[in-house]
N, C-alpha and C positions, 0 to 999 in steps of 0.2 A: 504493500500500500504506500504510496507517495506519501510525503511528508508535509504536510496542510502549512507547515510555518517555512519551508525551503521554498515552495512554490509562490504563497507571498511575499517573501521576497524576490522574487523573479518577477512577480507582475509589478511590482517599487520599481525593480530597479529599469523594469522596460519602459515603465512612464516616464521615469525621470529621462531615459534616452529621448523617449519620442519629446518630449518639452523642450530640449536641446537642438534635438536637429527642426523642430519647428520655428524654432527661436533662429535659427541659423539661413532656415530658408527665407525668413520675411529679412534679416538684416540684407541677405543675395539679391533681393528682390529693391530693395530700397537703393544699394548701392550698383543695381544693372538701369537703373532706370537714368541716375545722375550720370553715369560712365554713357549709357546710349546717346545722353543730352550732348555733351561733352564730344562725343564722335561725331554727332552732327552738324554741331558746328564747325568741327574744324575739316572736315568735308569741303565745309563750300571754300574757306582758303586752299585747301587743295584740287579741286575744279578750275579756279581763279589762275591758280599758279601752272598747271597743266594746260589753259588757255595760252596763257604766255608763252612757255616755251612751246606749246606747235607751235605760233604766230611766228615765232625769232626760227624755229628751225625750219618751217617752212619757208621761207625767206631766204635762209641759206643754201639750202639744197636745191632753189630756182635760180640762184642770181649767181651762185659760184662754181666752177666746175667741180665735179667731185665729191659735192658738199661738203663738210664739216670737217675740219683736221683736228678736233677734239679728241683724244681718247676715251671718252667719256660716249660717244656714240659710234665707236668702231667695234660693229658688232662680229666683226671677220678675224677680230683676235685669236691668236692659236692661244688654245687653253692649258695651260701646265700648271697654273694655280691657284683654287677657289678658295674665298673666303664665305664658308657660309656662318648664319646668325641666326641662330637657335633661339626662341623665345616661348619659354612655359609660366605657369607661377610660382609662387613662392611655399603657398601653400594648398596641402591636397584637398580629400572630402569633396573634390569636381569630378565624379565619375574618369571617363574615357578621356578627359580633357589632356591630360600629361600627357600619357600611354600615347595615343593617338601622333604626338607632334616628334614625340619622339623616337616612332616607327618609323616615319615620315624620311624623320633625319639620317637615321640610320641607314636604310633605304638609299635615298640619295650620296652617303658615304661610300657604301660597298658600291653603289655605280662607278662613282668618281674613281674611286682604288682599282677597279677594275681597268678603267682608261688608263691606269697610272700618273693619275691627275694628284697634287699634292691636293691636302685639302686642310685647312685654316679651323676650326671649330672658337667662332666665336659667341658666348654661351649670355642669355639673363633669363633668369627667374633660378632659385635655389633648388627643384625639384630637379632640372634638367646637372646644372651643377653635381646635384650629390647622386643623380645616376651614372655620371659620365665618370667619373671618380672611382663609384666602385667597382664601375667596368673597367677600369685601367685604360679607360679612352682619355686621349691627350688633348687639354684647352689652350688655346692663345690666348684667352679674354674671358673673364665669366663677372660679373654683376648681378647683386642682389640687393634688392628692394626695387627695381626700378618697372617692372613687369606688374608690381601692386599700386603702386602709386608713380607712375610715367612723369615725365616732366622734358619739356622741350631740349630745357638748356642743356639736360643729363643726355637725353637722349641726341642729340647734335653731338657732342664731344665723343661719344660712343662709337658713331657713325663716320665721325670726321677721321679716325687711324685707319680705316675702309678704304676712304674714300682717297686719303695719301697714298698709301700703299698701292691702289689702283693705279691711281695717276701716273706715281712713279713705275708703273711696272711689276712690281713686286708680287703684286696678284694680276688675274686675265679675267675675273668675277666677281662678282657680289651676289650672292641669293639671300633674303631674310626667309624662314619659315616659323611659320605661328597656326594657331587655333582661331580666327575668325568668328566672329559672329554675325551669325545670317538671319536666325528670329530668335523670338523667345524658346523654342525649343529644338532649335538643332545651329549646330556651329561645325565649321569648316575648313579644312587644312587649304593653307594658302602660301605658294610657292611662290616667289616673286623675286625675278632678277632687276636688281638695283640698279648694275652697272656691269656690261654699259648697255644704251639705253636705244634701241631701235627708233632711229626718227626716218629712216627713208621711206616711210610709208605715210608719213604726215600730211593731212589734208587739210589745204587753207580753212580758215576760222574766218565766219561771216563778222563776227563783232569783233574790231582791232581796238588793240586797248590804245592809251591816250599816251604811251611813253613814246617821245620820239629820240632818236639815235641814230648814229651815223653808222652807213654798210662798215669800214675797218674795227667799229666795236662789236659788231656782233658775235665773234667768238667769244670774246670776253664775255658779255652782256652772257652767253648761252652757258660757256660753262658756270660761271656764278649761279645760274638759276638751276642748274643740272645739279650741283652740289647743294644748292639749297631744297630741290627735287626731293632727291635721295634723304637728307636728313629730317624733312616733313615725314616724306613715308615712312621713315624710321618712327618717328612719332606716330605717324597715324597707327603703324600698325600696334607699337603696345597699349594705345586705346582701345582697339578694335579686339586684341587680345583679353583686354579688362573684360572686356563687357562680353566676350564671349565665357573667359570664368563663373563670372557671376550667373550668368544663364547658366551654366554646365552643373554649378554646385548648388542654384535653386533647384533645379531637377534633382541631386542626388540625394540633397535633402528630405523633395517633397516625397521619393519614393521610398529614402527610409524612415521618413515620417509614417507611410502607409504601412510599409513592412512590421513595424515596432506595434503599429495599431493589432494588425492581424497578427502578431504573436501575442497582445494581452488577450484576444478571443481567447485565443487557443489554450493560452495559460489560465485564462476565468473556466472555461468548461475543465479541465483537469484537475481543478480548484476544487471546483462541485463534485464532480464524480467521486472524488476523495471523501470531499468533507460527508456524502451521500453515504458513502460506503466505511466511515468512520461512526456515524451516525446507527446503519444498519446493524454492524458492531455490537456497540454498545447495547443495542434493543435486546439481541440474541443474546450476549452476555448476561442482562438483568432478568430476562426468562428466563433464561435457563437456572438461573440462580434460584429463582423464587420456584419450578419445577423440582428444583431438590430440594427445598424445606418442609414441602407437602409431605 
């Protein structure tokens, strides 16, 4: 017969679980909604800024032979060394959210290795960090806190040893990979090469913005905006990666919220059947007692 005071405790201790991860998923849900606010605004400076450089690289690749002597949009570079940028969170309790980006990466590792492609692993969020670690996978770069709370200026300086090393040669790529967020219930692995930056396929913009500049600055004027380019995307995506979190770990929540429910059932009917059959017991014990003093 189960034990009527083991079992209460079990139905204590799952409530007090399910009030945690409930408490957990309304904080996910409070802090997916400011991060979504947050991503859309800085959307339309990245629309704006994307505007720009087609208008300037369109411009260049009609008026100049050859177009752009940029390295930054020589997309014919022989590849021998990628920098890719790994970005997960800090912390778990988001289902598939880790797991998923850092399949992703690894994935793409064993390709590159395969080409015999060097490959750079430049790492933020702490979960990605202490996997690669205990795999005896080797980092150039790992950062934490910045995957939880992003910030422009961190994220720029982060982006900018990228984006040097490119320039100068030292790398022939840039990919960032992340967890995306697409709605409130599903988020998306998003592969995206930084650098360098396909413009021969750029199609004139109906609306010209208002900067005017003379044809000898528009390399300049391009690569300035191409590194500024890249270090927004840099930003945009650890927003995009927030708020894909926060969706990932309101779901994990809300379904160990449900799970925790559906084991107190479980645990209240075993409660009973016990307490039923302790009950039964006791009845059969007190006859039987009083049948023998007859």
């Amino acid at each position: 017969m189960a034990n009527l005071k083991e079992i209460k405790l079990q139905i204590n201790s799952v409530k007090g679980t399910q009030k945690t991860t409930r408490a957990m998923k309304l904080v996910s849900q409070a802090k997916l909604k400011r991060a979504e606010e947050l991503a859309k605004r800085s959307r339309i400076y990245a629309q704006k800024l994307d505007e720009l450089v087609s208008e300037i690289a369109y411009e260049i690749n009609h008026s100049k032979v050859g177009g752009s002597d940029s390295r930054f949009v020589q997309t014919d570079l022989a590849v021998r060394t990628v920098d890719i940028i790994c970005v997960t969170a800090d912390k778990g309790l988001c289902g598939g959210f880790n797991v998923s980006t850092l399949k992703t990466t690894l994935k793409l590792l064993r390709e590159y290795k395969e080409k015999k492609v060097a490959v750079r692993l430049r790492v933020i969020g702490r979960k990605a960090i202490d996997f690669l670690k205990y795999n005896g996978i080797e980092m150039t770069d790992e950062v934490i806190g910045l995957s939880a709370s992003p910030d422009y200026k961190q994220a720029a300086e982060f982006m900018d040893q990228s984006l040097m090393d490119f320039a100068s040669g030292v790398t022939d790529r840039v990919i960032l990979i992340y967890n995306g967020f697409k709605n409130m219930l599903t988020q998306e692995q998003r592969v995206i090469q930084l650098m360098p930056i396909d413009i021969s396929t750029v199609e004139p913009r109906e609306l010209k913005s208002s900067i005017e500049y003379e044809p000898e600055e528009q390399e300049e004027l391009l690569n300035t905006l191409l590194r500024k380019y890249a270090e927004y995307s840099m930003y945009y995506g650890l927003l995009d990666s927030l708020a894909a979190e926060h969706s990932a770990r309101m779901q994990a929540m809300d379904n160990a919220t449900k799970n925790a429910s559906e084991r107190v059932n479980e645990l209240t009917i075993a409660y009973n059947k016990a307490r039923q059959e302790s009950i039964t017991t006791e009845l059969i014990e007190i006859i039987s007692g009083m049948e023998a003093l007859k």
